[in-house]
Every structure is written in C-alpha cells, then in structure tokens.
C-alpha positions as CSV (number, residue, x, y, z in Angstrom):
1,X,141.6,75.3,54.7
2,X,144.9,74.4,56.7
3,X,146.8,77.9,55.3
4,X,146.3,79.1,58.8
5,X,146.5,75.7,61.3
6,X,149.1,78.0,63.3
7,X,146.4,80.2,63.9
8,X,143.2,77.4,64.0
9,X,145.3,74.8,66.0
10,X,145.6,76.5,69.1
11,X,142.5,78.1,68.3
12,X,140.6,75.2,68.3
13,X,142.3,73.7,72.0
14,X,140.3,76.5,73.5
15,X,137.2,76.2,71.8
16,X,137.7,72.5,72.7
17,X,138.1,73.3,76.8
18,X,135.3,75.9,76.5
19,X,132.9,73.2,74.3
20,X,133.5,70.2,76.7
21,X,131.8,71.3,80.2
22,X,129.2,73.9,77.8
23,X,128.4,70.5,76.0
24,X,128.1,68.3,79.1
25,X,125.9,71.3,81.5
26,X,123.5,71.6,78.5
27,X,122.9,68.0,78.5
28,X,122.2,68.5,82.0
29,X,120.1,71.4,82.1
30,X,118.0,69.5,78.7
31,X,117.4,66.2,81.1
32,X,118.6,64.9,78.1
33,X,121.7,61.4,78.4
34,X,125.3,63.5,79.1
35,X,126.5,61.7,76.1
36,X,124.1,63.5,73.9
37,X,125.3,66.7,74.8
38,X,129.2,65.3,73.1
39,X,127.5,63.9,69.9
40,X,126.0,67.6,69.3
41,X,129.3,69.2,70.0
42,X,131.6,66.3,67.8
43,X,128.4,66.6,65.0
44,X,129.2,70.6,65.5
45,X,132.2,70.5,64.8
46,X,132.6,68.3,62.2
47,X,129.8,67.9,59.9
48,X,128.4,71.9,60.2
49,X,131.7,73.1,60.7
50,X,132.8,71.5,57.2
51,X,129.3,72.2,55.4
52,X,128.7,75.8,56.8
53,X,130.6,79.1,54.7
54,X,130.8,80.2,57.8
55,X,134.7,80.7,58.6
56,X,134.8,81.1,62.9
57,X,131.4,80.7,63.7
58,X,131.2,77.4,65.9
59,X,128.1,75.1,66.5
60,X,126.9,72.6,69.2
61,X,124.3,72.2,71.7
62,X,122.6,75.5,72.9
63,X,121.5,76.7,75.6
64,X,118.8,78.7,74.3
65,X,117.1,75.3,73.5
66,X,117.4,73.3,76.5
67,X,114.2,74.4,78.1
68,X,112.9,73.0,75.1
69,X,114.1,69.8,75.0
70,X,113.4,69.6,78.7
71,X,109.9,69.6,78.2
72,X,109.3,67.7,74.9
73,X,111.1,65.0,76.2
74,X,108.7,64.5,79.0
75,X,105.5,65.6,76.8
76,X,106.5,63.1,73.9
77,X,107.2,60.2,75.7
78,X,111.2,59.8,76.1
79,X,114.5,60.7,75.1
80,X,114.1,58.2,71.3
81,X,110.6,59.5,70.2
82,X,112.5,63.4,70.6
83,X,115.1,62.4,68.5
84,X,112.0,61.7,65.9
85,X,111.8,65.6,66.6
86,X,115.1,66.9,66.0
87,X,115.8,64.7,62.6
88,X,112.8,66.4,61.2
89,X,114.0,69.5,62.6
90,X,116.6,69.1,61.4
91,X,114.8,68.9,57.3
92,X,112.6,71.7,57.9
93,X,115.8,74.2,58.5
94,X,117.1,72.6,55.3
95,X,113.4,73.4,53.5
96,X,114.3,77.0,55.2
97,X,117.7,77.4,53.6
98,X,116.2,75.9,50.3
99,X,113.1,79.0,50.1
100,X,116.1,81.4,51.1
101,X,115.0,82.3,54.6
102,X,118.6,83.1,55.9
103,X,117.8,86.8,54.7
104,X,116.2,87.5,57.8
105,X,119.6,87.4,59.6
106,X,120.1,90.9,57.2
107,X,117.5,92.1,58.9
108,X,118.8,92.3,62.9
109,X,119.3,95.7,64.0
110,X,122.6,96.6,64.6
111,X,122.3,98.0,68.2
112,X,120.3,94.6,69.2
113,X,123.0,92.5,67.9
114,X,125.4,94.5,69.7
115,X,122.9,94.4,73.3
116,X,123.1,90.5,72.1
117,X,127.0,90.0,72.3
118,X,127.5,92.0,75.4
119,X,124.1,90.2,77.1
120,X,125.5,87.4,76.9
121,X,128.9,88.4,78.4
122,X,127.7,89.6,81.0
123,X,125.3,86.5,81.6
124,X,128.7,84.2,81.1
125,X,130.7,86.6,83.9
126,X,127.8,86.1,86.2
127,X,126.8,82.6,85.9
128,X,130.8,81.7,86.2
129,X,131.0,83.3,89.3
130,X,129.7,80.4,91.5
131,X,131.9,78.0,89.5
132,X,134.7,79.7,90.3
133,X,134.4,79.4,94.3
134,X,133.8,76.1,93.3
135,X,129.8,76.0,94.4
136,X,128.4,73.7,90.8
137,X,125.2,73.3,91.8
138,X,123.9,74.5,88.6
139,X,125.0,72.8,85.6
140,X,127.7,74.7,83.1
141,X,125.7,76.3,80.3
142,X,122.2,77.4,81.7
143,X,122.2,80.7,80.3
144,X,118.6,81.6,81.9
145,X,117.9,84.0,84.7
146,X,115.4,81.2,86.6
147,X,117.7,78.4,86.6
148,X,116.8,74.6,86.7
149,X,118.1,74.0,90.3
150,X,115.3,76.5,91.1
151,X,117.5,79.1,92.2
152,X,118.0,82.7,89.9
153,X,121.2,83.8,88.2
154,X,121.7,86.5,92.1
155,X,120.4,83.8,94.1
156,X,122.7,81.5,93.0
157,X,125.4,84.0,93.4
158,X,124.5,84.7,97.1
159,X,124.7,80.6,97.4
160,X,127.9,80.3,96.7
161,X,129.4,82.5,99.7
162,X,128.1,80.0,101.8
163,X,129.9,76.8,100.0
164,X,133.2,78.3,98.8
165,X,135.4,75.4,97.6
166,X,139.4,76.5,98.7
167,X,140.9,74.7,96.6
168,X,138.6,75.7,93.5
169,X,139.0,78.7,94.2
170,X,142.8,79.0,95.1
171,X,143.6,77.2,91.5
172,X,140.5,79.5,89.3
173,X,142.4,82.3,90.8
174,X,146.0,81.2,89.5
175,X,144.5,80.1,86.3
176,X,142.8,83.5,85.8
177,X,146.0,85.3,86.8
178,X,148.0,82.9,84.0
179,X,145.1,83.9,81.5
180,X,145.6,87.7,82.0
181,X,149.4,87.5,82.2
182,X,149.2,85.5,78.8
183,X,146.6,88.1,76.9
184,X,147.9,91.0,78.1
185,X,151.8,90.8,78.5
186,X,153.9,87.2,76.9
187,X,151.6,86.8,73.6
188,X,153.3,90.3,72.6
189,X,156.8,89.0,73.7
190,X,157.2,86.1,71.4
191,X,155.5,83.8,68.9
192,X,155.4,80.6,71.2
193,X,153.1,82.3,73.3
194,X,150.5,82.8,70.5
195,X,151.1,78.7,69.6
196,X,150.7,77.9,73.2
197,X,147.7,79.2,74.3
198,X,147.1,80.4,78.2
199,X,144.3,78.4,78.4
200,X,145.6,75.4,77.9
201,X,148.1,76.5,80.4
202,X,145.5,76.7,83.2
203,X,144.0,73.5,82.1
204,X,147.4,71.5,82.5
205,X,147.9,73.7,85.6
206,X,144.6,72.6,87.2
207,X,145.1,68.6,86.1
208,X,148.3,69.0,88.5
209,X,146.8,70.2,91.4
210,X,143.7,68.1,91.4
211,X,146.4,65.4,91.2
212,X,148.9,66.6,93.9
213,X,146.0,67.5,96.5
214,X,143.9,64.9,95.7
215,X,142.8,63.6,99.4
216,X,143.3,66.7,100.8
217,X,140.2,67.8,102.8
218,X,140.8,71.4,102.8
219,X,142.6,72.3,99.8
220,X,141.8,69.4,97.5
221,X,139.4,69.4,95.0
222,X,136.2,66.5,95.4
223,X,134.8,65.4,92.3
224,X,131.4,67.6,92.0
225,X,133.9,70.2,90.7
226,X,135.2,68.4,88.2
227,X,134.4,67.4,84.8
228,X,131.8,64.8,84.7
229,X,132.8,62.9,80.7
230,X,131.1,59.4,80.5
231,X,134.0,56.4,80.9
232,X,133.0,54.0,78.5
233,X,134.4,50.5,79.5
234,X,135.2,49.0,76.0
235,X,133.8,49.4,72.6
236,X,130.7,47.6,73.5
237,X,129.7,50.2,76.2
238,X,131.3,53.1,74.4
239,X,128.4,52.2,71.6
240,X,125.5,51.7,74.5
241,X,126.1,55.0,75.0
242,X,124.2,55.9,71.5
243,X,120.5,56.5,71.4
244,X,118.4,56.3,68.4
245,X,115.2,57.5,67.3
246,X,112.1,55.9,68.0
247,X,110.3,56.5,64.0
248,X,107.3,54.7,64.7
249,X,106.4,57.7,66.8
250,X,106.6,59.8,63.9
251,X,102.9,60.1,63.4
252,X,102.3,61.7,66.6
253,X,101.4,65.4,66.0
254,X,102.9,66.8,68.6
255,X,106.2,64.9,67.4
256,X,105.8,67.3,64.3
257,X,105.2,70.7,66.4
258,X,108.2,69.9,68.4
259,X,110.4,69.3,65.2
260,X,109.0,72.8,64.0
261,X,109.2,74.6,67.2
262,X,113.6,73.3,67.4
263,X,114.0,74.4,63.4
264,X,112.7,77.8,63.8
265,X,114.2,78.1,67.4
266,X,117.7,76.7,66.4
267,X,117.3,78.7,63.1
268,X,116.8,82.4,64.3
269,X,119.7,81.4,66.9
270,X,121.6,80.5,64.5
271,X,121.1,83.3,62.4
272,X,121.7,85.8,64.7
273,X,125.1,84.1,66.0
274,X,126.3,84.6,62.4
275,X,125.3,88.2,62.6
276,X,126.9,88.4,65.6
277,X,130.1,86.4,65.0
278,X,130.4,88.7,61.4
279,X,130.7,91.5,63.0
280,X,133.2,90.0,65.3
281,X,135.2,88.9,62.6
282,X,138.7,91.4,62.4
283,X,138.8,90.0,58.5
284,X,134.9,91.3,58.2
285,X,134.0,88.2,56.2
286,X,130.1,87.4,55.7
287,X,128.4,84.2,56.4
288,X,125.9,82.9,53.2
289,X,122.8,82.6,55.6
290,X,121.3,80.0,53.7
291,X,124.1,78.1,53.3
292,X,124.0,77.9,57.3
293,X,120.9,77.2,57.7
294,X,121.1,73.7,55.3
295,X,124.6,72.9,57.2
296,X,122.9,73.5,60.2
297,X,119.7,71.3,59.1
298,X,122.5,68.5,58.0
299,X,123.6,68.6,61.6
300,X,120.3,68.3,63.4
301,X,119.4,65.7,61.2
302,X,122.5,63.7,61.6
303,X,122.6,64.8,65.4
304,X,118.9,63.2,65.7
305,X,120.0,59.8,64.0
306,X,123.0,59.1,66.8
307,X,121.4,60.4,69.8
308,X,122.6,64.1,69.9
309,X,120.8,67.1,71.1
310,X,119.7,69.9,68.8
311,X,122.6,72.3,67.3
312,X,122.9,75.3,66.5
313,X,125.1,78.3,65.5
314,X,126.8,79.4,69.3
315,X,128.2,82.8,70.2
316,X,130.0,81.7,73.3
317,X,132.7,79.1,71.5
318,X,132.4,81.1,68.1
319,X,133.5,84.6,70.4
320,X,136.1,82.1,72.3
321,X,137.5,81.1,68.8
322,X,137.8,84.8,67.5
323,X,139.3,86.1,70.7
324,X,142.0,82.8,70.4
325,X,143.0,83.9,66.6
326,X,141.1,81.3,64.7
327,X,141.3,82.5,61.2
328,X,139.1,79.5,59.0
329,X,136.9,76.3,59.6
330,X,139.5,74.3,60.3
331,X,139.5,75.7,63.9
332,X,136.2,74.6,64.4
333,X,136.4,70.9,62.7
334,X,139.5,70.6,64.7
335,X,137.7,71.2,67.7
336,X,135.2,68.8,67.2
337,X,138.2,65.8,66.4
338,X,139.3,66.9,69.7
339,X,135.8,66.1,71.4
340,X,135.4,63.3,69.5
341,X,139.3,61.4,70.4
342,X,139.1,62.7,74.0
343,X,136.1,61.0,74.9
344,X,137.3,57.9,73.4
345,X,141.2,58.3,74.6
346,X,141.4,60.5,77.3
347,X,138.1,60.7,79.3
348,X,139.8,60.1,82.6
349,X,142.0,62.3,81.9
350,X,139.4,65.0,81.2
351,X,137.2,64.3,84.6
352,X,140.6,65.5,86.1
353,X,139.8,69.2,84.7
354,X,138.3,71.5,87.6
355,X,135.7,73.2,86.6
356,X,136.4,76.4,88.5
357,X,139.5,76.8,85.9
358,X,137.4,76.3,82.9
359,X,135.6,79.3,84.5
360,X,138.6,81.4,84.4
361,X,138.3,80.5,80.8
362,X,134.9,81.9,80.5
363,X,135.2,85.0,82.2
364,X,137.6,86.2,79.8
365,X,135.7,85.5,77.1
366,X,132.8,86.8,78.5
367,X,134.7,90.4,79.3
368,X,135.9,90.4,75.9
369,X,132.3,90.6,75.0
370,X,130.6,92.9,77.5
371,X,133.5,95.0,77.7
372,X,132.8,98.8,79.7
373,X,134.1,100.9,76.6
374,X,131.3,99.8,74.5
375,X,128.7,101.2,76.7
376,X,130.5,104.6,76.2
377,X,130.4,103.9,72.8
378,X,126.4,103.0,72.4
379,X,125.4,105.6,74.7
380,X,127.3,108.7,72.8
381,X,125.4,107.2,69.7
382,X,122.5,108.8,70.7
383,X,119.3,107.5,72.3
384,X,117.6,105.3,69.3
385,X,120.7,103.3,69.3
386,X,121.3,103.3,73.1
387,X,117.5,102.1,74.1
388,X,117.1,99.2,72.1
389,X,121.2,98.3,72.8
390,X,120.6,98.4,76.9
391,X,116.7,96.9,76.7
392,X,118.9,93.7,75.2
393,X,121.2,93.4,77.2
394,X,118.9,93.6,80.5
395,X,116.2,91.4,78.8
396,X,119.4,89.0,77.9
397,X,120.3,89.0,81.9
398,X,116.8,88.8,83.7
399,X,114.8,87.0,81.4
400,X,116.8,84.5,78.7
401,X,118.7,84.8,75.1
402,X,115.7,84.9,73.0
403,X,113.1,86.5,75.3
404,X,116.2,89.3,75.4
405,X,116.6,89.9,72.0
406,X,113.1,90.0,71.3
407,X,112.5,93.0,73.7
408,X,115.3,94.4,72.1
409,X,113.8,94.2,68.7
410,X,110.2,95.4,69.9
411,X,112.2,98.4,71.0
412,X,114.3,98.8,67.6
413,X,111.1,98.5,65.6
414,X,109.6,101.3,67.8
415,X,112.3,103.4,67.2
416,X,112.3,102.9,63.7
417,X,108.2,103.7,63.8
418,X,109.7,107.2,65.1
419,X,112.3,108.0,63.1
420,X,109.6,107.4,59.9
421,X,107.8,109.5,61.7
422,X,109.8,112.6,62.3
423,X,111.5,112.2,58.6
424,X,108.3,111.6,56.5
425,X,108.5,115.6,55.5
426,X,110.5,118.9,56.0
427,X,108.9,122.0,56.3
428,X,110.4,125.6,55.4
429,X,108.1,128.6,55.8
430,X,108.7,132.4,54.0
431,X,108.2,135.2,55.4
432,X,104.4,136.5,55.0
433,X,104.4,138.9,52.1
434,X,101.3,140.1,50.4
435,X,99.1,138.5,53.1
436,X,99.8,135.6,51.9
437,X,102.2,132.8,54.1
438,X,103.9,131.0,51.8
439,X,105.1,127.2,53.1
440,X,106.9,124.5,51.2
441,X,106.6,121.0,52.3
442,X,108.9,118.7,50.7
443,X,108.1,114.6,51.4
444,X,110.4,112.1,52.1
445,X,111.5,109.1,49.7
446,X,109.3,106.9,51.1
447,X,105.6,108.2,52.8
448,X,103.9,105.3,54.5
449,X,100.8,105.2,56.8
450,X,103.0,105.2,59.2
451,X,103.4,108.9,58.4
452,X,99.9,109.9,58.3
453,X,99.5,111.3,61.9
454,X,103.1,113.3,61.1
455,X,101.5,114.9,58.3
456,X,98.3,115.6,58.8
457,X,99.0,117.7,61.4
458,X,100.9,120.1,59.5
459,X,98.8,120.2,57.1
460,X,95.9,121.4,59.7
461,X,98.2,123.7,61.2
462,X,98.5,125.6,57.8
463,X,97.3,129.1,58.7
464,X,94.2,130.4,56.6
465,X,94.9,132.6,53.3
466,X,98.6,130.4,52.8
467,X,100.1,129.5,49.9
468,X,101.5,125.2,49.7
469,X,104.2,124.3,47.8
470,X,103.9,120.7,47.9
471,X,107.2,119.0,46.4
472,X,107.3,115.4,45.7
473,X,110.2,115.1,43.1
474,X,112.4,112.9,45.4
475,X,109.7,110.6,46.6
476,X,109.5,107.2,45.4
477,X,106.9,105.8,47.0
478,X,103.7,107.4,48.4
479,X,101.2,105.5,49.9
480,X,97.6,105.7,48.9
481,X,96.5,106.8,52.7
482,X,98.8,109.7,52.2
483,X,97.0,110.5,49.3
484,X,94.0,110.2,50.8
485,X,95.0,112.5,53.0
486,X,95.6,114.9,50.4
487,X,92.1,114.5,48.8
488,X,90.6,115.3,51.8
489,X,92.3,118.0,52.6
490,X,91.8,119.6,49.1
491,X,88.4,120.6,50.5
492,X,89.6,122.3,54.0
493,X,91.7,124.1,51.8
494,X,89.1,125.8,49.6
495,X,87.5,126.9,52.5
496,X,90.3,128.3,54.2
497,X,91.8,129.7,51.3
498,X,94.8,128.0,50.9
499,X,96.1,127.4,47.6
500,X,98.2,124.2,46.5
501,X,101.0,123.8,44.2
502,X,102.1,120.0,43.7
503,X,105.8,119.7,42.0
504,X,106.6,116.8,41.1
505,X,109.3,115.4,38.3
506,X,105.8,115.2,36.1
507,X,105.9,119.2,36.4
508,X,104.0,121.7,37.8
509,X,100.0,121.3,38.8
510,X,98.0,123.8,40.7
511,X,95.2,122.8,42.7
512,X,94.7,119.9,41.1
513,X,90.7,117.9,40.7
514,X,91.6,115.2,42.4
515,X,94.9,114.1,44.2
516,X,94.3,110.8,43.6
517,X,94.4,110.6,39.4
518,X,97.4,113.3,40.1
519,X,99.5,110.6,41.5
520,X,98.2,107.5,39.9
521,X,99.3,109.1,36.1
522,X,102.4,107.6,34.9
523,X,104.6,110.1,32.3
524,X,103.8,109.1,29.0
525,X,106.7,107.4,27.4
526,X,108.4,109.3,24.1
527,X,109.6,107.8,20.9
C-alpha cells in the first residue's frame, strides 16, 4: 500500500487542507456539533478508506446529505436519537452491498456522470467566490443553489461586493497565483516540486500573514475568515466533545425511515462518486461496488457510535486527490491521520488558516473539473449525449447534487426511449417490378414495446399489392406486443394484398396461420 507514499504523501496534505473546512461547513450547514463533521472525515479516512477497494476515491461528510440531517435532527428529537439513524444506516448499506446492489453504479449513463463532475466544478468555482473576498457568511461546503443563510448561490455572489475582506482577498489572490505557478510551470522543472505541493505552500503562506497582520484593521484578517476547529482544553474536554446515540429511541418509526432514507441517499452518492472518480482515474482502475457500499456501511455505523455525521463516497476531495497524484489508499488513510493528529496537536494552529486561501485551493480543483474543452468535446458528440450532459450540469447548479443528476438521468432515459425507437428496424425498398413493391424489413436484436409505435407505422404505410420480406435472423428477443402486432396485421394484409415472407434462422415461412405459434416454436433439437 505504501509503494507510492511519494506520490500519496503529498497527495493526502491536500486532501487534508481541502477535508478540514468541507468537514467543518458541512457540520454547519447539518445544524449538527462542528466536532461531528471531523469524526466523519477521521472515520473517512481511516476505517472506509482501509476497507473500500477503492484506490483514490475519498469519503467524509457530504454535502448532499446535510439538508437531511438538518431536518431529522429536529423531527427526531436531537442530535443522539439521529445517531440511532445513521448506525442503522449505516447496516442497511451493508444489507445493500451483501444482496449485491453496487451494480447499479454500472448503470449511470456516461454523459450524466460526465454533466456530474463538471456540475459540481462549476458549483465549487461559484460558491468559492465569496470566500475568496473573504465574505463567509455561508458555511464551506453547502453545495445547494438555496443556501441555509437564505440567500442563493448569485445572491450570495452579489453579497459579497459589498463586504470585500482586503486582506482575504489580497492573500487568496497570492495563494492562487502560487497554485497556478506550481501546476503549470515548477512541478515540470524538478521533482521537489511534485513532493512539495503548492497547496501547502499557500496554506504556510496564509498562516504568516494572518500572523504578521494580525491587528491590522485594514489589511488583517478577523477571525470569521478563519478556520473555526474546536480547542479542546485537555483530555477530559477533548472526550466531551463525543456524542453518542440515544438507543432507547430506537423504536421510534420514524428513527427507522430516517436510517433508510441516509443508506439509500449516502449509497447512490456513493456509487456515483466511484463512477465518477473511475473514470478520473489516469490508471483506469475499477472500484468493486459492493465492496464500497459494506466499507461505506462500516463507516456510518462506526461514524453513528462516536458522534459523526453520515459518510459517504465524495467527488470533491476524491477529484482533489487525483489532480494531487495520489496513486493508492494510502493517500486517503493518510489524510484522515492528518485530521485526526491535527485536531488533537495543532488545532490553534489550524484556526490560523484563512479560509479565502483554502478557496484558492478549491477553485483549482473545481476548474480541473468543469474545464471549457470538455464542453467542446460533449457537444461535437452529438445531441443524445450533449442534452442529458448540459441538463446535469444546470440541474447540478440551480437546483442541488442529486436533484441534478436525476434530471440528467430523466433525460438519458428519454434519449435512450428514442434511440430504441428509431433502431427497432431498417427498411430497404426495390424498385416496383411486376406491379408488385417489394420491401424488406429487417428487426433489430432486441424489439420491445417500446418499438411498437416505430413499427406499426411502417407496417400501415405498406402500399397495397406489396410484397414483405420480414427478416428476423439477427433478433434475439421479440416481444409478444410486437407479435401481436404482427397477428393483427396479418389480416389488413389479406385485404390489401400484401403478401408476407418471415425469414428467420428456423427458415423460410410464407404467410404464415398465426404469427404467434410462428415465433413461440423452438427448433427441434437433432441427435
């Protein structure tokens, strides 16, 4: 697992510094303890990072769920009787990768997984933005267009023209100038570059001038736009800052529906991170879904027990480690460690980290994933692949992750209701000789009601005194309605003189009684 810690060590230092304020804002934005939102990213790290097959893909608190959480908390009665709800959410997505449900991540259209991944860049860019001038008044990770200080993702942009921090600003636009500098021009001069990430860089960078300006009025930094860690004084309060579940709550019903609404929830995110992150991947390595989906169960579970908020699969720090050169797991356990010994060692030290550099951070990754060239690239692939690509990424921006994706797939499955449409048959018509049209229809693989409509059409279109040549040796499947369809028409046909010749790997039948024997017969085996 360590064959690469060149690669995962500085790998995981900027998954760490894009996990720590991510972790902290979700906790936020979930009304959940700030602590909570740590234990999900160290439990991440660690436990589903060592469990999962997956070799970049890291997990933590999610965005996607805090709306969730937000309101179960309140409906079930406090913070310990949800953490009833995410241990048991935590064994149903281990039922789920038991019965083998982590084939549905094969399922993902390509172009919505693609809308996903540059969605969600360009929701990263734009939610940075007021963190970078240094205006924080929503928390780090809400991904959602309606955000929880009541303002929109625009809105809040507009906002921040008015409360422009200078010395936030003057530092995120260093720190992004470092990050550029580093990516584009001295990690291609020498190897210490690649070892020493830029990131880390702008972190130190930003320590040292909240330290040297610190009291300055103009160009100083206050502590709103900082990092917010919890300071635990000793081990006693370090341990206070646990919560733990409230199981005598366990027979409450709507304890239960909660627990199934964050497994199926934190299991389709999941799922389509590791699609996502696969495709990602320069080494093109694939995740065992069901593997994932009992790490990620192990997590929740665990997660629940010690206070932590739901985890799941994320794109954001998974992208953040690809784009840093992590190469195995180890980046991501790593990562976790480093959550886990900074907030015990260094948590001072961390609240010293302005957040308007961490947003440096985070537009990079987030142009690395919504990057202009790609939207070339979708819309030369033709329309079916273009629609359902840019329906994502819009739903992604105005709406939220999931409500996003599941536009996007509406649109895919649409598509594909086309596409079976206009490819159930092809249809090549001879010249008329004798008085007699001759047409040969030749059906698809697979013929599904879906084709019905396409079909029948061409079949009443047939011009009177015509001659069918129906061929059905490369079908495989043929659906009774089509059949049907077929039977019906057998009797149009006599009246408008249209003969039928039905070719099929059985052989040769003209007009046959009935369509429907035809096609149910079976060839007769021989010795």
């Amino acid at each position: 697992m360590f064959k690469y810690i060149k690669n995962d060590l500085p790998a995981s230092i900027v998954v760490f510094f894009v996990a720590l304020p991510l972790c902290l804002g979700i906790a936020l934005a979930s009304g959940a303890p700030l602590f909570s939102g740590l234990i999900a990213g160290i439990i991440g790290g660690i436990v589903v990072g060592a469990l999962s097959g997956s070799q970049i893909g890291v997990s933590g608190p999610a965005a996607g769920l805090a709306a969730i959480v937000l309101t179960a908390i309140g409906t079930l009665g406090g913070y310990e009787n949800f953490l009833v709800a995410v241990v048991l959410g935590g064994i149903i997505q281990m039922v789920f990768g038991m019965l083998k449900a982590g084939v549905i991540a094969y399922y993902f259209p390509s172009s919505v997984i693609k809308g996903m991944l540059t969605g969600i860049g360009i929701i990263i860019i734009l939610k940075q933005i007021p963190h970078f001038f240094g205006y924080d008044a929503d928390p780090e990770g809400d991904w959602a267009f309606f955000q929880v200080d009541g303002e929109n993702t625009f809105s809040e942009i507009i906002n921040a023209i008015n409360f422009i921090s200078p010395g936030a600003t003057l530092i995120a636009i260093v720190a992004l100038a470092i990050l550029i500098l580093w990516d584009r021009v001295l990690s291609k001069k020498s190897k210490v570059f690649q070892l020493v990430q830029g990131p880390l860089v702008a972190v130190v960078l930003g320590i040292l001038y909240f330290s040297f300006t610190s009291g300055d009025a103009k160009w100083g930094i206050s502590a709103e736009h900082l990092v917010s860690v919890p300071i635990p004084d000793g081990l006693e309060s370090f341990a206070g800052l646990f919560s733990f579940p409230n199981f005598s709550a366990i027979t409450n019903p709507e304890i239960w529906i909660t627990a199934f609404t964050i497994a199926l929830v934190a299991s389709l995110e999941t799922l389509l991170c590791v699609e996502a992150t696969d495709k990602l991947d320069p080494h093109k390595r694939v995740t065992p879904t069901n593997r994932e989906l009992l790490a990620q169960g192990v997590g929740n579970s665990l997660s629940g027990l010690v206070g932590g908020l739901p985890v799941t699969q994320v794109i954001v720090r998974s992208s953040a480690n690809i784009q840093s050169g992590g190469r195995t797991k180890a980046s991501a356990i790593i990562h976790g460690f480093l959550l886990l010994a900074s907030v015990i060692l260094i948590p001072k030290l961390l609240n010293m980290i302005p957040l308007s550099v961490l947003a440096a951070i985070l537009f990079v990754v987030g142009y690395k994933l919504a990057k202009p060239s790609l939207f070339k690239t979708m819309y030369n692939s033709g329309w079916k692949q273009f629609v359902p690509f840019i329906v994502t990424v819009v739903g992604i921006v105005f709406t939220d992750l999931l409500v996003g994706i599941s536009l996007g797939l509406g649109v895919g499955i649409v598509v594909i209701l086309i596409k079976s449409y206009q490819n159930s048959h092809f249809l090549h018509i001879e010249d008329k000789s004798n008085g007699v049209h001759k047409i040969k229809m030749t059906l698809a693989e697979e013929v599904t009601f879906i084709n019905k409509g396409a079909i029948l059409k061409e079949l009443d279109r047939l011009p009177e005194n015509s001659y069918l040549e129906l061929d059905v040796r490369k079908t495989r499947f043929l659906d009774n309605d089509i059949v049907e369809i077929l039977e019906d028409f057998s009797s149009k046909a006599k009246t408008r003189k249209i003969d039928i010749k039905i070719i099929s790997e059985r052989g040769v039948v003209e007009n046959p009684k009935s369509y429907i024997e035809f096609f149910n017969l079976r060839p007769k085996k021989t010795a």
